[in-house]
N, C-alpha and C positions, 0 to 999 in steps of 0.2 A: 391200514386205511381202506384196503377194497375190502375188506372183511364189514367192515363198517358201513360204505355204502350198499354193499349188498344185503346185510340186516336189516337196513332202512328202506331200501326197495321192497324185500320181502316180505316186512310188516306193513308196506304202504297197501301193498297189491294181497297183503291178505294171504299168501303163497305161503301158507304152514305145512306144506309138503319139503319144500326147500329147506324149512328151518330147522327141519329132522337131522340135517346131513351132520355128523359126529361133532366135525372143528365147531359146525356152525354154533351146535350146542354149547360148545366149552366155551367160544367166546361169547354168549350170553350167558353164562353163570359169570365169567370174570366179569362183564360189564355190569350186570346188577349187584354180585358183589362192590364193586367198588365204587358203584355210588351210592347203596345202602353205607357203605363204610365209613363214604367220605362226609357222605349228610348228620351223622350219627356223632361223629370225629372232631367235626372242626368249623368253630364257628364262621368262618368266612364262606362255606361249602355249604353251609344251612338252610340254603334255597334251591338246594337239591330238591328233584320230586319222588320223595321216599314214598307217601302215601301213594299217588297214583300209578307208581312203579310196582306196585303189591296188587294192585288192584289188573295191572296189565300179567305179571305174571301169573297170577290165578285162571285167567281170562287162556291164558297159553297149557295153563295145564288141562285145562277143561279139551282143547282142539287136540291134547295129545303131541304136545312140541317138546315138554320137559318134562321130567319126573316130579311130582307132586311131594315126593315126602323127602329127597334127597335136596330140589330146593328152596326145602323150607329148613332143612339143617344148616345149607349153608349161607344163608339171610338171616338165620335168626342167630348163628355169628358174628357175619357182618357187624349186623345193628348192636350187640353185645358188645364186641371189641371194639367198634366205632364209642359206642357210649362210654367206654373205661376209658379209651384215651381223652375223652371229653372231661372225663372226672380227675385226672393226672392231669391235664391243662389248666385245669382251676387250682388240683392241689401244690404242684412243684410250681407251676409258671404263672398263676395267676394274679402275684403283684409287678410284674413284667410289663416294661410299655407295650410292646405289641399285645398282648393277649388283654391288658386295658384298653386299647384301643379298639381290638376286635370286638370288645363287649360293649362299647360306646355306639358302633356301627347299628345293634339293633336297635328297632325304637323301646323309646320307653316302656310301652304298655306290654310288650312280652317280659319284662323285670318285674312289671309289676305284679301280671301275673302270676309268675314263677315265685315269688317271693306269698303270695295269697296260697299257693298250692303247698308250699312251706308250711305255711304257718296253718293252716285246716288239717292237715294228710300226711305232715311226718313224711316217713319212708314211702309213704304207698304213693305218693305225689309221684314218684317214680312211673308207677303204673298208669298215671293222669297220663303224665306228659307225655308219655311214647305217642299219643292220638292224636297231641296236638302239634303240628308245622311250628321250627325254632325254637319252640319252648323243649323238646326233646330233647335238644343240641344245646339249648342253656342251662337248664336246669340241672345236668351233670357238672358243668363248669362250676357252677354256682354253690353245687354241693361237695366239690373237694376244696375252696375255695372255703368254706365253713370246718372241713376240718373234718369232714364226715366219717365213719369209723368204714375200712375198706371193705370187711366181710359183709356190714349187713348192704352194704352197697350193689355188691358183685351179687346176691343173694333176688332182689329187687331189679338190678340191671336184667340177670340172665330171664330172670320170670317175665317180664315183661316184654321182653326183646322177643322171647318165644308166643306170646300171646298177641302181642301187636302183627308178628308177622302170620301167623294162623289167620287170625280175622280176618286179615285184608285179604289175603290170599282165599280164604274162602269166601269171601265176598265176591272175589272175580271170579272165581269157579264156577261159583252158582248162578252167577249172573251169566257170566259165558253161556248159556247153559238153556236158559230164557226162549222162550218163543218172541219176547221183543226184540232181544237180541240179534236172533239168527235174522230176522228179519228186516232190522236196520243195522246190520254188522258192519257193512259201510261207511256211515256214520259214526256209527260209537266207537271202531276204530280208529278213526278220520281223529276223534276227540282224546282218545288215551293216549296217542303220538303226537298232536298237538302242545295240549292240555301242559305237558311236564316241561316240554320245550318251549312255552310260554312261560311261564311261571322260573325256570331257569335264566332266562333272559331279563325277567323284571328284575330277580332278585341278586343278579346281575350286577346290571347297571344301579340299583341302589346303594348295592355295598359300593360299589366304585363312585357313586356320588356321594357315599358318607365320607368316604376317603379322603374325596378332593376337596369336601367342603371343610374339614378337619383341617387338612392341612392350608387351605386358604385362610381361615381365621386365624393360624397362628402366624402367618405372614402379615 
C-alpha cells in the first residue's frame, strides 16, 4: 500500500527521478501488467483504462523511467493472455449464469457492434476491436462462444495484442516528446492520472448499477 501511495505521489508531482528506483520499477510493470490483464480478461474489469494506460506508459518511456522494448513485451502479453482467457470464457463458461449475466451488464450497442465487426471482417475484427474500449474484452467472449477454431484465434489474438500495444505506446512516446508537452506537462499529466481514474469509477458504478437493477427486477 505505501508502494502505492508513493507511485501516486510521484506521478502527481512529476518526480521521474524517484520512479527510477529498481522496486519502484517492478512494481509499475506488475501494476500495468495486471490491469492490461484484467481489462483484456474479464468482462466485469472492462472499464479498466487500457487505452490511456498505453498512452501514460509511452509518455514514461520517453522521460526515461522504464525500458521501452522490455515493456512492451510484457503488455503485449498481458493483453494476449488477458484476451485468451476472454475467448475460454466464452468457450467453456459462456452458457453459465454468471458469465450470461456479465454479458447482459454491457449495453447493447457494444453487441451490436461486435456482432457488425463479425460479420464485415471475419478474423481480422480481432484486429478492429483491440482499439476500441469493451468491445476488445467482448468480442473474445463472443468468439469462443461461436466455437471459433483456437489457432487461428491465438494467431490474430497475439498480432494484435502486439500492434495495439506498439501504437499506443508510441503514441505517448512521441507525444512525451512534444514542445506542447513539455510545456504544459503539468496539465497533460494532471489529465493521464485523472482521465483512467475517472473512467474506472463510471464504469464502475454502471456495472454495479446493472447488477442491482438485474437483480431488482427479478424480485
Amino acid at each position: 500500500m505505501d508502494i502505492l501511495k508513493f507511485l501516486s505521489r510521484a506521478l502527481w508531482q512529476h518526480n521521474y527521478t524517484a520512479l527510477t528506483d529498481p522496486s519502484l520499477v517492478l512494481s509499475l510493470y506488475v501494476i500495468f501488467f495486471c490491469i492490461l490483464f484484467l481489462e483484456n480478461a474479464l468482462l466485469p474489469t472492462s472499464f479498466l483504462p487500457g487505452d490511456s494506460l498505453l498512452v501514460l506508459v509511452g509518455i514514461l518511456v520517453a522521460k526515461g523511467v522504464i525500458n521501452g522494448v522490455l515493456i512492451l513485451c510484457i503488455l503485449t502479453i498481458a493483453a494476449a493472455l488477458g484476451c485468451w482467457v476472454s475467448y475460454v470464457q466464452g468457450k467453456w463458461l459462456g452458457h453459465t449464469l454468471i458469465v450470461q449475466k456479465w454479458l447482459l451488464c454491457l449495453p447493447l450497442h457494444y453487441h451490436q457492434r461486435v456482432e457488425r465487426l463479425f460479420q464485415q471482417y471475419g478474423m481480422s475484427a480481432l484486429l478492429i476491436s483491440r482499439f476500441i474500449a469493451f468491445v476488445r474484452t467482448l468480442l473474445p467472449t463472443i468468439a469462443g462462444l461461436s466455437s471459433l477454431d483456437n489457432i487461428k484465434f491465438q494467431l490474430f489474438n497475439w498480432t494484435s495484442a502486439f500492434l495495439w500495444v506498439l501504437v499506443l505506446i508510441m503514441v505517448g512516446f512521441l507525444f512525451g516528446q512534444t514542445p506542447i508537452f513539455i510545456y504544459y506537462e503539468p496539465q497533460f499529466m494532471l489529465c493521464l492520472i485523472l482521465l483512467p481514474m475517472g473512467l474506472m469509477l463510471c464504469g464502475l458504478v454502471s456495472v454495479l448499477y446493472c447488477l442491482c437493477s438485474k437483480n431488482l427486477s427479478k424480485k
